[in-house]
C-alpha positions in Angstrom: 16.3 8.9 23.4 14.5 8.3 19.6 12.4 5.3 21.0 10.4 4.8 18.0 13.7 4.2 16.5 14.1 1.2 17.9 10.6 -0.5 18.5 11.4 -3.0 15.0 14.5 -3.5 16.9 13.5 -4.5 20.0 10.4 -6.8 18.2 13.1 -8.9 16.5 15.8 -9.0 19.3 12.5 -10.1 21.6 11.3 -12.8 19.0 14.8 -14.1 18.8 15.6 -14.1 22.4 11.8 -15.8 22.9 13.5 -18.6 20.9 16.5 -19.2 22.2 14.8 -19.4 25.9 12.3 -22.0 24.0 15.3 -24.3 22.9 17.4 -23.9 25.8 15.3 -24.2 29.2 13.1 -27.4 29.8 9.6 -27.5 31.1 8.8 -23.8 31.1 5.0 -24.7 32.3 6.3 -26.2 35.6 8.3 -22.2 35.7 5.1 -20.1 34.2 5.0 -18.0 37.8 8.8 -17.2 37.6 10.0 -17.4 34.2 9.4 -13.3 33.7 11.6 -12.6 36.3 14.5 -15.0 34.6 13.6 -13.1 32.0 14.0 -9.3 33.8 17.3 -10.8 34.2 18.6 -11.5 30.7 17.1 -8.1 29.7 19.0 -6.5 33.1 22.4 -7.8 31.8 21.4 -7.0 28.3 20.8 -3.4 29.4 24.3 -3.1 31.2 26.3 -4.5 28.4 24.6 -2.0 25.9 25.1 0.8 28.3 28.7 -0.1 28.9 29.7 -0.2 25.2 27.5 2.9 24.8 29.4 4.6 27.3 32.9 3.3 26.5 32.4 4.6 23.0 30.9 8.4 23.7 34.3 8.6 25.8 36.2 7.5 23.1 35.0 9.7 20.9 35.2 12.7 23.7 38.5 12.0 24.2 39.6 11.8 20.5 38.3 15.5 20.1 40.3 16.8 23.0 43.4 15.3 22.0 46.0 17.8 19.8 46.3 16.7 16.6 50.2 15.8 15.8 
């Protein structure tokens, strides 16, 4: 994987999902020792999604290619 291609990427999804946490959860001082592994788990899901529509769409593709052309 290019993963210099997606470092600006990954800064601005970060920054935006560092706000979102910020408006949504209350005091986030009384969590400091635990918040990173909420965290882990937003980035977990986030990882599975991607992966599944990653996935779903290289076998799309695959499958288009192998199909006879009517």
């Amino acid at each position: 994987m290019k993963k210099d291609a997606y470092v600006g990427f990954v800064a601005e999804i970060s920054k935006q999902l560092a706000k979102k946490i910020l408006q949504e959860e209350g005091d986030l001082s009384a969590r400091a020792r635990t918040i990173d592994g909420d965290i882990a788990g937003l980035v977990r899901e986030i990882g599975l999604q991607t992966s599944k529509l990653v996935l779903q769409e290289t076998c799309e593709v695959k499958v288009a290619k192998k199909k006879p052309k009517a």
